[in-house]
C-alpha angles and dihedrals in degrees: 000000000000137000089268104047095050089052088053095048089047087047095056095041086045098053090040092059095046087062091241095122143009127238094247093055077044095063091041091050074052096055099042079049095061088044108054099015126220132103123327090237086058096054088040089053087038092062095041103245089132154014133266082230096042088046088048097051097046100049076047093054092040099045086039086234141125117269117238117211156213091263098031089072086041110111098000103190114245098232085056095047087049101069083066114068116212090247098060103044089049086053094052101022090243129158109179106202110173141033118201124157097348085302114128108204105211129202105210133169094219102033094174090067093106086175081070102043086052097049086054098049093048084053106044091032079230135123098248112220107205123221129182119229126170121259095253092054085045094053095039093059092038087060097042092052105021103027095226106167113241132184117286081229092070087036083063088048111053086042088058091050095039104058077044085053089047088045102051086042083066099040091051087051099052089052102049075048087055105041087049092059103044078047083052088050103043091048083051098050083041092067128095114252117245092204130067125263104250122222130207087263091054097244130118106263101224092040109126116264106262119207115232093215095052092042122027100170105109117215111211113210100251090073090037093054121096119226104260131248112272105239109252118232128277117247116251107267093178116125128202104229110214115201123183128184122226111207119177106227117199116209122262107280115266111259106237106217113231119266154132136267096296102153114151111238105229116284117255105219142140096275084191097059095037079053100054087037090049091044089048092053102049087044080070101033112130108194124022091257086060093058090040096055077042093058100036099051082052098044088052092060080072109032138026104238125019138172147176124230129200106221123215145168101297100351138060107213127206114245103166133002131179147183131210081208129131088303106020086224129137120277119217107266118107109127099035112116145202125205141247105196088060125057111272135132094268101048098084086061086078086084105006115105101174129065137278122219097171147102120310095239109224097247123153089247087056100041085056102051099055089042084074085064094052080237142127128245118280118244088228143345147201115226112181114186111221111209130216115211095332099314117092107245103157137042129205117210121190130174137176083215107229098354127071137271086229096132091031108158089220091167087064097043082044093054098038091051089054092046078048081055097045092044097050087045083051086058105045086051088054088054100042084048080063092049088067 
């Protein structure tokens, strides 16, 4: 088991006997994992089970190492950011933010590589001091100073923590001005009173009683009443309303190099044999991109372009896509979306368990997103959901472009889909063996 695995099983057992999170919230936080990638803290953090400060402080307790937080990594000076090259930092996911004492503190992702902590003091003549900071926080960095490129799906992320970051900055900060001025207040009710308490005949209360007959000089009250307390200030109560908006930005449309009608016809193999080859395979895949690259060489035997797509609450995103084209290569575009709430070919699939062999009805959902192909709308298209312990978590599309799915071999793209769902389950146990 590697470095990175240890520190995610220690994660999960760690969170589970602080009470943060159940088992159960532990093995969906698994399976969301396998399916978009990245680190188990992000997931965790993703689904809300915890929060960016809880995930922090707990990968802090278990590596024995500083956290490094939101606002460390705020304003890095350039000439600090400077004794990492790019290169390097992507490599090792790596954002140095201070310099004291010819000591260079160091925000990893994996503190306890001492290799690369190694390779960065030999590099920086300095004594590196190691920090951990989670992955989005990494990325997020990695992309502001080094403008390496990360997933809009982190984009998303970091944009949603950090308005809540904004917001609980202001809110913080409304109540420290509050509690100053109830403190001012308070100071100012706690101090003993220069002026005499005046009483309904307009005379102090504790003056001394006076006989008529020894004084007769009468006082009015005019002359008896203290001037009164000026009324302090009221504290400020005025908030700064931030406001951010959050525009989904689809990537720049793929250019679609000039060419003529190059279409592949179908290939004419042996289905049987690319099935057992392809189930052999995915009985020994080791990360979900493996069975991905697994399902989709095998898809594109029986159609010409083929793709998997992640489903989630209200979108459908694009994991792979590929074309039987003139190179058979991917296109890019992993990321692009299309969504659920509105009607698209994807959006039955909400409740549907079961497949779709039909016509790719021109909706504007539909139109977009192979726009981003530079292509037409398909005649008709297959779309087979792959479910991941009983809940359906990817789709598989498949389309012959312009020409028709009559001689589709569904039985295959059927079978092949359920061997996708088996393989991905084999993977979450693996994880979850880990877990004990």
């Amino acid at each position: 088991m590697g470095a990175e695995d240890k520190q995610l099983t220690r994660l999960g057992s760690y969170l589970i006997s602080k009470g943060e999170i159940t088992e159960e919230q532990l093995e969906n936080a698994f399976r969301g994992q396998l399916v978009f990638g990245g680190r188990i803290g992000t997931t965790l953090v993703e689904l809300g089970l915890i929060t960016e400060k809880k995930l922090g402080e707990a990968l802090s307790e278990i590596l024995g190492v500083p956290y490094a937080t939101f606002q460390h990594l705020q304003d890095i000076p350039a000439d600090v950011l400077g004794l990492v090259p790019p290169n390097l930092a992507a490599t090792y996911k790596v954002v140095p933010f201070r310099v004291e004492e010819k000591s260079l503190h160091l925000a990893m992702m994996a503190p306890n590589d001492l290799l690369v902590q190694d390779e960065v003091s030999f590099l920086t003549e300095l004594r590196v001091h190691p920090w951990v900071a989670p992955e989005i926080r990494i990325l997020e960095a990695l992309d502001r100073y080094y403008k390496v490129s990360r997933e809009r799906r982190f984009i998303a992320l970091t944009g949603e923590l950090n308005l809540l970051t904004a917001k609980e900055k202001e809110s913080s900060e409304k109540k420290e001005k509050e509690a100053i001025g109830k403190s001012k207040k308070m100071e100012i009710d706690s101090k003993p009173s220069t002026h005499p308490e005046i009483g309904l005949d307009g005379r102090p209360i504790h003056e001394p009683e006076e006989s008529p007959f020894l004084n007769e000089e009468v006082r009015s009250p005019a002359e008896t009443l203290a001037k009164p307390v000026p009324p302090s200030s009221p504290p400020s109560n005025l908030e700064a309303w931030r406001t951010e908006s959050k525009t989904a930005v689809l990537p720049e449309p793929v250019a679609k190099k000039e060419k003529t009608d190059s279409r592949q016809p179908m290939p004419t193999t042996d289905g049987g044999n690319l099935l057992e080859e392809a189930a052999n395979k995915l009985a020994h895949a080791e990360s979900r991109d493996e069975v991905a690259r697994i399902v989709l060489d095998f898809t594109r035997t029986k159609v010409r372009r083929a793709g998997l797509f992640i489903l989630q609450k209200d979108q459908a995103l694009t994991w792979h896509w590929s074309t039987n084209g003139d190179d058979g290569g991917e296109v890019g575009l992993k990321g692009v979306s299309i969504p659920l709430n509105t009607p698209s070919m994807f959006s039955p699939f909400r409740s549907l368990k079961t497949h779709y062999l039909g016509p790719v009805a021109p909706l504007p959902a539909n139109r977009e997103f192979f726009s981003h192909l530079k292509a037409s709308l398909p005649r008709v298209a297959v779309i087979l959901p792959i479910p991941i312990q009983g809940k359906v978590a990817v789709l598989l599309y498949g389309d012959n472009e312009g020409e028709g799915l009559e001689k589709i071999d569904l039985n295959s793209l059927q079978r092949i889909s359920r061997k996708a769902s088996a393989a991905l389950e084999i993977l979450i146990l693996k994880n979850k063996i880990r877990m004990f």
